[in-house]
C-alpha positions in Angstrom: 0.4 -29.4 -18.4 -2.9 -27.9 -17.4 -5.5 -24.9 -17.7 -5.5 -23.3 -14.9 -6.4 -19.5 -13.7 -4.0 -17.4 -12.3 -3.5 -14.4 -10.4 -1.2 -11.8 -8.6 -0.7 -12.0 -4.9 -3.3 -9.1 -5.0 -5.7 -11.5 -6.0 -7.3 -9.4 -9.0 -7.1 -9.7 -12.8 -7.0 -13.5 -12.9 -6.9 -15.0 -16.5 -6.3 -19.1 -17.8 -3.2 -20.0 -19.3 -1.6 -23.4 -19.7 0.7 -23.9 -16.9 4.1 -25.6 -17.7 6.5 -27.3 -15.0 10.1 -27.2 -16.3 12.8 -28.6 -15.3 16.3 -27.9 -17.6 17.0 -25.7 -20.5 15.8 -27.5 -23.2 12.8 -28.3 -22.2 12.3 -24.3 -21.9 13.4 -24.2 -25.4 11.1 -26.3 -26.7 8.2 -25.0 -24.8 9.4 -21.2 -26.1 9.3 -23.1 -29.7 6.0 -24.3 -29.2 4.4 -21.7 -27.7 3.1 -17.9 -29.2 2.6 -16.5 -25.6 5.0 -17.7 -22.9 5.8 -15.8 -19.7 8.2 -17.2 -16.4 6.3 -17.7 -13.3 7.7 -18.1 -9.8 5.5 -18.5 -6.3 3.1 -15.8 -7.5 4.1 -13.2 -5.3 3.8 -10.2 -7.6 1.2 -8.2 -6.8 -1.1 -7.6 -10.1 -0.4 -9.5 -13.6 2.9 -10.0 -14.3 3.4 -13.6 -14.0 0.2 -15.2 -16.0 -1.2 -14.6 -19.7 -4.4 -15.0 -21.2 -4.3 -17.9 -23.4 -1.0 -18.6 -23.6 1.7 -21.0 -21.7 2.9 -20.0 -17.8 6.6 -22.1 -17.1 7.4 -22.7 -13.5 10.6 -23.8 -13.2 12.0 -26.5 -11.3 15.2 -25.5 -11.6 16.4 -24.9 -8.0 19.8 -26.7 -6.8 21.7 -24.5 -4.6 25.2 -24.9 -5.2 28.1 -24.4 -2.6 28.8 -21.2 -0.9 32.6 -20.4 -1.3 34.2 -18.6 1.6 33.7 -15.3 -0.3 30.1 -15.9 -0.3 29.7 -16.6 -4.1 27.0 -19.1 -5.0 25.5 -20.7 -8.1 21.8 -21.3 -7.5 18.7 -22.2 -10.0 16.4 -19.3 -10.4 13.6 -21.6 -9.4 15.2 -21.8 -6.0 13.2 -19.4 -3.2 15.2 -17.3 -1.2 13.4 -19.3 1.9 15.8 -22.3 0.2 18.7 -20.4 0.0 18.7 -18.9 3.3 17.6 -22.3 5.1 21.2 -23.5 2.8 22.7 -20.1 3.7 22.4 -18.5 7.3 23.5 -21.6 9.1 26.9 -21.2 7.3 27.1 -18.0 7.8 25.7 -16.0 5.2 22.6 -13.8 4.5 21.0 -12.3 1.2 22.5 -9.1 0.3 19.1 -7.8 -0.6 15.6 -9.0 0.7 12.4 -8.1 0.2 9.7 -8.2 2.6 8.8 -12.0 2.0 11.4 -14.8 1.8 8.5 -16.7 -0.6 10.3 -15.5 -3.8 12.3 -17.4 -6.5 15.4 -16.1 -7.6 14.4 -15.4 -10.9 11.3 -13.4 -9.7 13.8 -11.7 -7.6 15.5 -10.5 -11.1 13.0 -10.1 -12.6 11.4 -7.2 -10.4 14.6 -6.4 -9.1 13.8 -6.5 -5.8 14.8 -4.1 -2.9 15.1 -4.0 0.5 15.1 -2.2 3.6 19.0 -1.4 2.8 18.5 0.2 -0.5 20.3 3.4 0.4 23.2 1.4 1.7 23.9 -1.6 -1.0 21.1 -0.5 -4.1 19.1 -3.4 -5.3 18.8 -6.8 -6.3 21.0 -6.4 -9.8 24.1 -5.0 -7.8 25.4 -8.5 -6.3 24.3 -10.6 -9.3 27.8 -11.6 -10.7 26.5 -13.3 -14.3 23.5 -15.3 -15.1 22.0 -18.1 -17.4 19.0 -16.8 -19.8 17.4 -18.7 -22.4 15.5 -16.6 -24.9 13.7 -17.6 -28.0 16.8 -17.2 -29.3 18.7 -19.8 -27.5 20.6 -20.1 -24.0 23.1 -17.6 -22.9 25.5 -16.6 -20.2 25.0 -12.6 -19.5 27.2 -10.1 -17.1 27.6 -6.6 -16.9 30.9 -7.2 -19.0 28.9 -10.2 -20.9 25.8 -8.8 -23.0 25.4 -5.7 -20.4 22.5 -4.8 -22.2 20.7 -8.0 -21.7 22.2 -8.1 -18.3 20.5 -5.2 -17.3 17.1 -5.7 -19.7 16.6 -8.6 -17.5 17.2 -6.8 -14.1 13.3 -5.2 -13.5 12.1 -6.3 -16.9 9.8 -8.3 -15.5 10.4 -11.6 -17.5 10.2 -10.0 -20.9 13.4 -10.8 -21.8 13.6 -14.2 -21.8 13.6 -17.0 -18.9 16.4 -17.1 -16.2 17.9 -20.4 -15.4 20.7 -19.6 -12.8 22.2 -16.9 -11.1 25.7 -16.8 -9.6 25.5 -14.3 -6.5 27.4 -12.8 -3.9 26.1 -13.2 -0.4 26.5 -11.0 2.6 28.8 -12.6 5.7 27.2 -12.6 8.9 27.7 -13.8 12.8 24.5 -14.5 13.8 20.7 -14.8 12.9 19.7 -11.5 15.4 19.3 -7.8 14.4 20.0 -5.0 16.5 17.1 -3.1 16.0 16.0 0.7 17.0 12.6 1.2 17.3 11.6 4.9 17.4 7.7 6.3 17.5 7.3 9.9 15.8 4.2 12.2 16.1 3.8 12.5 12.5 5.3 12.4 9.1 7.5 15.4 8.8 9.4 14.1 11.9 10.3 11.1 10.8 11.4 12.2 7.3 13.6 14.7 8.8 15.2 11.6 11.3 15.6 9.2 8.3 16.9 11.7 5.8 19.7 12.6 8.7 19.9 9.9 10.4 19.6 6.7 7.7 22.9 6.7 6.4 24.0 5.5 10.4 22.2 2.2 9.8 22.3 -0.6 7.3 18.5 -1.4 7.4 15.6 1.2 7.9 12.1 1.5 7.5 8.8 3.3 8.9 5.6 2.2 9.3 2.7 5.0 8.6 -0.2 5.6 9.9 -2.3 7.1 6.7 -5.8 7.8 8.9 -4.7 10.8 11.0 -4.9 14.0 9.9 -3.4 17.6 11.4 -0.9 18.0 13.8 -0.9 13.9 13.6 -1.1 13.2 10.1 1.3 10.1 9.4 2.8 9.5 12.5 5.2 6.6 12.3 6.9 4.2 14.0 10.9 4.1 12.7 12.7 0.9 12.5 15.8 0.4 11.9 18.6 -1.9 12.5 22.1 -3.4 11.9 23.3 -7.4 11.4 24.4 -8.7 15.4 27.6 -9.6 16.0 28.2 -12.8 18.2 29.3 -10.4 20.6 26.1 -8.5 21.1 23.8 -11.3 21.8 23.8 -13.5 24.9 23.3 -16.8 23.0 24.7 -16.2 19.6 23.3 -18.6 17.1 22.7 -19.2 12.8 19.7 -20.9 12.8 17.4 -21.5 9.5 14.3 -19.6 9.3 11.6 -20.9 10.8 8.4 -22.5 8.8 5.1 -20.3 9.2 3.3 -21.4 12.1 -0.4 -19.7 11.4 -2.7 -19.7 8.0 -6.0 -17.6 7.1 -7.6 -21.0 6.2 -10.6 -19.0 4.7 -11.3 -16.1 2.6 -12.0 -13.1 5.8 -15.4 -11.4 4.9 -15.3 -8.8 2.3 -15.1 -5.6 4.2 -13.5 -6.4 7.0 -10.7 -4.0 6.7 -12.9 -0.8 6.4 -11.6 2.5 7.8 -13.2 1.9 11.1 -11.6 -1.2 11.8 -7.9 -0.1 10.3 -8.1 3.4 12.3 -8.6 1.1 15.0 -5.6 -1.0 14.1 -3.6 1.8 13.5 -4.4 3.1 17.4 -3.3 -0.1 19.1 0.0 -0.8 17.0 1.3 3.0 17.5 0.4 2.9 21.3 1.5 -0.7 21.7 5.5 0.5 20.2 8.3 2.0 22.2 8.9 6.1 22.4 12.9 4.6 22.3 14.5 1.2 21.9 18.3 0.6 21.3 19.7 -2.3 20.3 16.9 -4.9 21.0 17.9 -8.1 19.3 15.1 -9.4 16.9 15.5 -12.5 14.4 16.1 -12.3 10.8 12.5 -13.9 10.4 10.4 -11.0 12.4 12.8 -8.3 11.1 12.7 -9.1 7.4 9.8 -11.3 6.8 7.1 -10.7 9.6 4.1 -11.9 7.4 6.0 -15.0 6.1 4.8 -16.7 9.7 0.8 -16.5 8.2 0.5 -17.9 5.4 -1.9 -17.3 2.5 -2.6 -13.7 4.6 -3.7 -12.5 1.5 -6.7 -13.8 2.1 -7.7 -11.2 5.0 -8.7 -9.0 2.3 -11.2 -10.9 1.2 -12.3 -12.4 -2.1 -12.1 -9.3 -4.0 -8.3 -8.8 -2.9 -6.4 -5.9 -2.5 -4.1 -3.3 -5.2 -0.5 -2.8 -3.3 0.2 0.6 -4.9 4.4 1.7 -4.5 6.1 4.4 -5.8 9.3 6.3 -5.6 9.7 10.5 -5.9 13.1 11.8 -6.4 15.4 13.3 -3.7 14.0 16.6 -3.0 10.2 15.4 -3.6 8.9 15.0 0.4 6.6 17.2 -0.3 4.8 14.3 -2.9 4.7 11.9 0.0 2.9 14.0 2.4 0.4 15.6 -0.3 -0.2 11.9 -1.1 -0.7 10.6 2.2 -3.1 13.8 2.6 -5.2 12.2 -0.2 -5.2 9.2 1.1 -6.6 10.6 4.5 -8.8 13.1 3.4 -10.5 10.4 1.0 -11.8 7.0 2.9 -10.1 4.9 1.4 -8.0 3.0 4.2 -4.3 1.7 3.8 -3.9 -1.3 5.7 -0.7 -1.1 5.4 1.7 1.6 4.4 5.6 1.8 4.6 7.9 4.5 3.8 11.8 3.6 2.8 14.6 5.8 1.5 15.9 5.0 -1.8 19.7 5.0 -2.7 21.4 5.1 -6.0 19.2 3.7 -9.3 21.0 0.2 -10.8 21.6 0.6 -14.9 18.3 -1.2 -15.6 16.0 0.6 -17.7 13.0 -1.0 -16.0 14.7 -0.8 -12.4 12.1 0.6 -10.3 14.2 2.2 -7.7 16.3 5.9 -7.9 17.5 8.1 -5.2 14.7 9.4 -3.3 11.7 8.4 -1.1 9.2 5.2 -1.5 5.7 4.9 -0.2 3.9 1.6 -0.4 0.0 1.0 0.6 -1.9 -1.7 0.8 -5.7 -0.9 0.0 -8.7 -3.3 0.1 -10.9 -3.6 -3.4 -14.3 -2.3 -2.5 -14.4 1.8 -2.0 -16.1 3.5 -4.7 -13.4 6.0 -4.8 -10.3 3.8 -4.9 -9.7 4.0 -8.8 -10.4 7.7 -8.6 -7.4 8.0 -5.9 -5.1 6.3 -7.7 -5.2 7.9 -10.9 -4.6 11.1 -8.5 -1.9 9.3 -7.2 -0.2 8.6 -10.4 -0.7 12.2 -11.3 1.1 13.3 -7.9 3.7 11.1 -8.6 4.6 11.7 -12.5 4.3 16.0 -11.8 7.1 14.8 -9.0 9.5 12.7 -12.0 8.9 9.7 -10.0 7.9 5.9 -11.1 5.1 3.1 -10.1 6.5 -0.1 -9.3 5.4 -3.0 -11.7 6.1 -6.0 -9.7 3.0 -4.8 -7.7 0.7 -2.6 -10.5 -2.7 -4.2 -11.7 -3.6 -0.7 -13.3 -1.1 1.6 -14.9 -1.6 2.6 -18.4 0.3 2.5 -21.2 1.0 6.4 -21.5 1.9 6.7 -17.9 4.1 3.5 -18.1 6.1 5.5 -21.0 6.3 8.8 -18.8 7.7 7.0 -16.1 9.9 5.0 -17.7 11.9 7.2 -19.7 14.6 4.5 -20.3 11.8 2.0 -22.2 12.9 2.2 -25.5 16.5 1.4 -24.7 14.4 -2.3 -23.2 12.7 -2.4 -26.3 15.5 -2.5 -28.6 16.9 -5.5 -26.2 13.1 -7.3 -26.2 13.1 -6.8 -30.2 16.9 -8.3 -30.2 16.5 -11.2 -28.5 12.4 -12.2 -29.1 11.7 -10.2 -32.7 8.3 -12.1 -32.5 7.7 -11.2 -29.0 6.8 -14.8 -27.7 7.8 -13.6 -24.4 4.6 -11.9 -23.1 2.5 -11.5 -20.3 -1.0 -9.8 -18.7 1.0 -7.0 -17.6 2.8 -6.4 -21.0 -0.3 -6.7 -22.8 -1.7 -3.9 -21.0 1.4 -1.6 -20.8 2.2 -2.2 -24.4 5.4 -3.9 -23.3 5.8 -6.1 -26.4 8.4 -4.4 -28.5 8.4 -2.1 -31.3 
């Protein structure tokens, strides 16, 4: 064990803890016995402060064998395991995760823990829908949950953000697949209510879809977007059909990029080149898994192009109905200076049972946006307000910021966690940064 300090992917709100390897289930146990602030951590990849906390005891688990895939794709893997592990185990057998997010660099208990989603939420929900049963030891002791087995820890744990307790191992059903391509359509659109109007039409055609937006225009222009979307290959649509293990990044930021760099200047400039340098129309262009799914997993540490002050990734979701949110919020975000590096636009499918599941029917915007601007707090308490007039939800895998009366607005399902939290850790030993702030400790 040592004192170390910790932060979110963002690279804000770092704090010391004691950080705990552990590698079965009773040494979690005793550590949960010993400890009166303890909190799961995987490979760090949420955003703001959900995997550290002050003063107390961080566990990263060791607990990663990968257990043989059955020929209806089930598997038995530890939740320490990343999904980089699994897939390397996974795609050359055929097989593929039936939800990713947009980095590979996640453990599987992270992945439960935020409930993760993907490109294909319309089509096959989140994370939580192809978890089959899992292994959770709480303060408690060690148990085996389902959604017929202690549902409502089952689905506590799905999006609660590692409150409940800390996951072992998850048996999960994979997705069959023929090769390690995607046919992809690339499509550019002139501005945001164009490419709404293809995706709410034109999604339900295609098993993976997503747009990248440009939030610096304004007018006739203001977020024009490049559509991509795409469906598994068959060995019969690719020349040289092949299952090949993803590929190990080749490029790293090997120093922290001057603070600044990504000002509106040089992102409007950005922004220019990549919607000028992508296709009016592709059909069909095979594309690996790797550059379709995880394009930044080939830099590594890219985080650090934002500098040492870091970055805020603010997500949320609106329900059906609510495009109007998304444009009036990408208006703000134009209109103010503060530049979005990034910023990607998904449609949302059915919600899973968990009351702290982020996703619901509807739309989902996500922006990446440099520390620095004098404005930037000011924006995003707009944005929260634009977003909870609309009935929608921020996403706490990748908050720094929200507070605790918002959280409760947003979440109207949080007392139904709480009474599961008070259950299964009545002295609230599970805790983190994130639940300290957001009042997440129980009743």
């Amino acid at each position: 064990m040592s004192r170390v300090t910790l932060c979110g992917w963002g690279r804000t709100s770092p704090s010391v803890a004691t950080l705990d390897d552990v590698s079965s289930e009773s040494e979690i146990a005793i550590a949960l016995a010993s400890s009166r602030a303890i909190i799961a951590r995987g490979l760090g990849r949420s955003y703001g402060d959900a995997a550290q906390v002050s003063g107390g005891t961080v566990l990263r688990s060791r607990i990663g064998d990968i257990g043989p895939i059955d020929d209806q794709g089930v598997v038995l893997v530890g939740a320490g395991a990343s999904l980089d592990e699994l897939l390397s185990e996974s795609i050359p057998q055929g097989w593929f995760l039936p939800v990713t997010p947009g980095t590979r660099q996640v453990t599987i208990g992270g992945a439960i823990a935020a409930d993760v989603h993907g490109k294909n939420h319309h089509v096959d929900g989140s994370f939580a829908r192809h978890v089959i049963e899992m292994r959770i030891v709480t303060p408690g002791g060690g148990a085996t949950v389902s959604p017929s087995v202690d549902p409502e820890l089952f689905w506590a744990t799905m999006g609660g953000m590692g409150l409940t307790g800390v996951i072992t191992a998850v048996t999960l059903k994979l997705l069959r697949i023929e090769t390690d391509q995607v046919l992809v359509d690339t499509q550019r659109f002139p501005n945001l209510d164009e490419v709404m109007s293809e995706m709410t039409h034109g999604d339900e055609n295609f098993r993976y879809s997503v747009a990248w937006v440009d939030c610096m225009t304004r007018g006739a222009h203001l977020g024009r977007s490049i559509l991509t979307r795409g469906e598994h290959a068959r060995s019969n649509d690719v020349e040289s059909p092949s299952l090949l293990a993803p590929a190990p990044a080749r490029l790293k930021v090997p120093f922290d990029a001057p603070n600044g760099l990504l000002n509106p200047l040089t992102i409007r400039a950005f922004n220019e080149a990549w919607f000028r340098s992508s296709p009016r129309l592709q059909l069909a262009k095979p594309e690996s898994i790797s550059s379709f799914f995880h394009p930044l997993d080939g830099v590594r540490d890219w985080n650090r192009l934002y500098g040492r002050r870091g970055f805020v990734q603010y997500q949320f979701c609106v329900p059906e109905g609510s495009s109007d949110t998304v444009r009036r919020a990408i208006e703000h975000l134009s209109s103010s200076g503060v530049a979005s590096f990034l910023a990607v636009l998904k449609r949302f499918g059915p919600s899973s049972p968990g009351p702290l599941s982020f996703p619901m029917p509807g739309w989902t915007l996500a922006l990446d946006l440099p520390i620095g601007p004098a404005s930037l707090p000011r924006l995003l308490d707009d944005l929260d307000e634009m977003v909870l007039l609309a009935g929608g939800r921020i996403y706490l895998a990748k908050d720094a910021r929200l507070s605790p009366e918002k959280m409760r607005a947003m979440y109207p399902q949080l007392d139904a966690f709480l009474e599961v939290k008070n259950r299964v850790d009545p002295e609230h030993i599970v805790t983190s940064d994130l639940a300290r702030r957001l009042n997440l400790v129980g009743a």
